[in-house]
N, C-alpha and C positions, 0 to 999 in steps of 0.2 A: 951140112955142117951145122954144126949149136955151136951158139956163143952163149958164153954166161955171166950173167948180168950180177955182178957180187957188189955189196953196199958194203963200203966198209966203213962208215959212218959210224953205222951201230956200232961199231968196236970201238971208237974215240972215246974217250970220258965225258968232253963235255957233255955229250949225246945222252950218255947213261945218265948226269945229275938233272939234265931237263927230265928225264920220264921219269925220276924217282919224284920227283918234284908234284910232275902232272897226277900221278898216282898217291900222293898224298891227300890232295885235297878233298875234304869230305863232301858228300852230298848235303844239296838244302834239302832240310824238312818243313814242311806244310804246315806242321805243330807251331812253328813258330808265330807265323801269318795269323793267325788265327784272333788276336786282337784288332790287329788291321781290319780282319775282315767287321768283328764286330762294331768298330769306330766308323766304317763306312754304312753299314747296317743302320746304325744310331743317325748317322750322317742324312741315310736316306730317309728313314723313319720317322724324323722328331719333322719337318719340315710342314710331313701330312700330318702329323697328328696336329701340331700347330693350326695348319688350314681346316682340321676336322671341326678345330674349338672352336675356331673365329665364323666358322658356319654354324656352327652348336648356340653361338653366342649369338647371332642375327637374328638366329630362328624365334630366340625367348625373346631379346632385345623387342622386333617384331609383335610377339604375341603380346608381352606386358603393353607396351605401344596402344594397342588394340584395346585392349583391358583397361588404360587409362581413361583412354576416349571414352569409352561407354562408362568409366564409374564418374568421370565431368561432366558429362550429359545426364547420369543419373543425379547427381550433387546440383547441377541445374534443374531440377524439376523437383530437388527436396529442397533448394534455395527457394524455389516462388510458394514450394506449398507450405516454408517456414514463414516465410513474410505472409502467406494469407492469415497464419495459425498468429503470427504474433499482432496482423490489424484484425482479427476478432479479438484475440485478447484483451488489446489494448478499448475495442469497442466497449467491450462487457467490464471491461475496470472503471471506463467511463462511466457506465448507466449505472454501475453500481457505487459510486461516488455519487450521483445525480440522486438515485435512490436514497443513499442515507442522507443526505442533503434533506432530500423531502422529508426522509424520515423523523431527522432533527429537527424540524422546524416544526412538524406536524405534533412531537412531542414536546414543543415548549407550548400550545396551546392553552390557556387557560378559557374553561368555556364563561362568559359572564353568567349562565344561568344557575351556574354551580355557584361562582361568586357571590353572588346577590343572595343566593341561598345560604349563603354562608356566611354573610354581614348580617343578614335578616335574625339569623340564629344567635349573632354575637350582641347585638344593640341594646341596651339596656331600656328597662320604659322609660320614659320621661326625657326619651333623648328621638330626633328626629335627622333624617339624613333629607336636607334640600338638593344637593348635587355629588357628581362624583365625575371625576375626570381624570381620564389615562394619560398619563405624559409618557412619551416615547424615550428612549436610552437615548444619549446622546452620542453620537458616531464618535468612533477614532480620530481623531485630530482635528476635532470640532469643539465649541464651546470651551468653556472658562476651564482652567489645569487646576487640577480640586485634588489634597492630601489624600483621599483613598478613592479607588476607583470607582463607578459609576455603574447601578446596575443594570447589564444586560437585559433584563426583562423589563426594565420599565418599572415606572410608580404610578402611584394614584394620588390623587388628593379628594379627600372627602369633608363637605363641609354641610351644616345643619345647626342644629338649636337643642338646646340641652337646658334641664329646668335650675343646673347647679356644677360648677365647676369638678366637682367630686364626680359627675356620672359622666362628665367627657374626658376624666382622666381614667374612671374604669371601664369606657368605651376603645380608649386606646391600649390600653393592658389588655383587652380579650382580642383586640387586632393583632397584636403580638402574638398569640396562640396560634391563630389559624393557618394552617400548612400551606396556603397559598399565598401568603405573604411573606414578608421578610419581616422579623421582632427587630433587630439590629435597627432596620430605618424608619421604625414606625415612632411618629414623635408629633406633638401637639405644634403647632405651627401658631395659630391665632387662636385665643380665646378671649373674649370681649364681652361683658355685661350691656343689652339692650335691651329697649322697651320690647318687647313679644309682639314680632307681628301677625296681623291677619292669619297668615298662613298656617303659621302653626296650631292656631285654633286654641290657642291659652286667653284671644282676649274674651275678656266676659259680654255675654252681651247686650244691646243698644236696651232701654227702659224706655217708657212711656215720659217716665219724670224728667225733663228737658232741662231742669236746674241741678241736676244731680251727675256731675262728672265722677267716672272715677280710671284710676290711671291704670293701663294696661301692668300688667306684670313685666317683670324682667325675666330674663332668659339670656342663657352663654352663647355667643353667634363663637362657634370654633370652625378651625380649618385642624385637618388630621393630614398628613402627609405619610406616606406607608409606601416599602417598595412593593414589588411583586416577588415571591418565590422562584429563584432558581432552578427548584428541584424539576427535573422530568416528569412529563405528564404520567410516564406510566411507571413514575415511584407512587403514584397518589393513586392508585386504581381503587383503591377500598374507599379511598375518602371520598372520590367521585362517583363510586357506587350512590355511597350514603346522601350524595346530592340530586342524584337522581337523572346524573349523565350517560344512561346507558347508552346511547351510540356509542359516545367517544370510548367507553369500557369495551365496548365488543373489539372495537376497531383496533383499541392497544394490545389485548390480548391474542387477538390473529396475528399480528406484527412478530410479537413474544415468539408465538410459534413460529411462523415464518423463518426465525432467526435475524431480523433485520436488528430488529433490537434483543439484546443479552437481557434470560433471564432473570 
């Protein structure tokens, strides 16, 4: 025997608007997804890129590191070889300060035999030098406070015997000339009418006739006071030829070259 199994469901309505229903609904599409997918992409990407940097970044970080060290290690050995470079410097600014030092001093020089030569030339006859004495400059904040300054080189004073007060005043005017003194401080200081002595050789002399005096002559006992020339020894090279200082000429003109002393 068959029995038959009839659904009679499917014929009910409700039955029919559920599968009109079910058959309406469209399919998803993958098109859609498709940002999704890239947002998770980006999601999983950007994390290593990130860690790729931060290891990109260590790597230099690292190497500059390295780089630093060696350029402060080298900056330490240009440090000690600057501090050698600047205590020679500083040695050689020394000697060269020391040097013109000498130099200076070697150039205020006056030699006395030029001197001598050169009062010898200025003295008129009938005039006689007994003495001559150097007076030193007086120091900075020494001795008496005097209206104009005091000269650095020193003076002289020169004193002797003169047959007439006119030839120790033109003894003093030709002291004025002479390039190693100073005209400005040359000035008669003492002059004095006295009997001629001995020394000078003006007395007449002694006779046989024992009743018979006669009186020495008279003669000017002066004092000359004169500074010394400021100028540098080797402005006067020619003058000091002409007195016949040729050492000190050689030695000024090596210096010249040298360049210690300016042309």
């Amino acid at each position: 025997m068959y029995s038959l199994d009839i659904n009679f469901l499917k014929d009910r309505p409700e039955y029919q608007k559920k599968s009109e229903t079910k058959a309406k609904r469209q399919p998803l599409q993958l098109g859609n997804l498709i940002p999704v997918y890239i947002g998770v992409g980006v999601g999983l990407v950007l994390p290593g890129l990130v860690f790729a940097g931060f290891s990109f970044l260590e790597g230099k970080t690292a190497e500059l590191t390295q780089e630093i060290g060696k350029l402060e290690e080298e900056g330490k050995g240009l440090d000690g070889r600057i501090a050698n470079l600047n205590k020679l410097k500083a040695e050689a600014t020394n000697i060269n300060n020391q040097t013109r030092a000498l130099v200076t001093v070697f150039d205020q020089i006056r030699p006395w035999s030029a001197m001598l030569k050169d009062l010898s030339d200025r003295i008129p006859n009938q005039v006689q030098i007994e003495d001559i004495q150097q007076i030193a400059a007086s120091l900075p904040g020494k001795g008496a406070v005097t209206a104009t300054p005091s000269n650095t080189a020193g003076s002289l004073e020169i004193s002797g015997f003169a047959r007439s007060y006119a030839l120790v005043n033109d003894f003093a005017l030709s002291l004025g000339q002479s390039q190693f003194l100073n005209a400005e401080e040359t000035r008669i200081i003492t002059a004095e009418l006295i009997d001629a002595p001995e020394i000078t050789g003006f007395v007449p002399p002694e006779t046989d006739r024992s009743e018979s005096i006669i009186k020495p002559p008279q003669v000017v006992k002066y004092t000359i006071k004169t500074g010394l020339s400021t100028v540098p020894a080797s402005d006067l090279i020619q003058e000091l030829e002409k007195k016949g200082t040729l050492g000190l000429v050689d030695r000024l003109r090596n210096i010249k070259k040298v360049g210690v002393i300016p042309q």
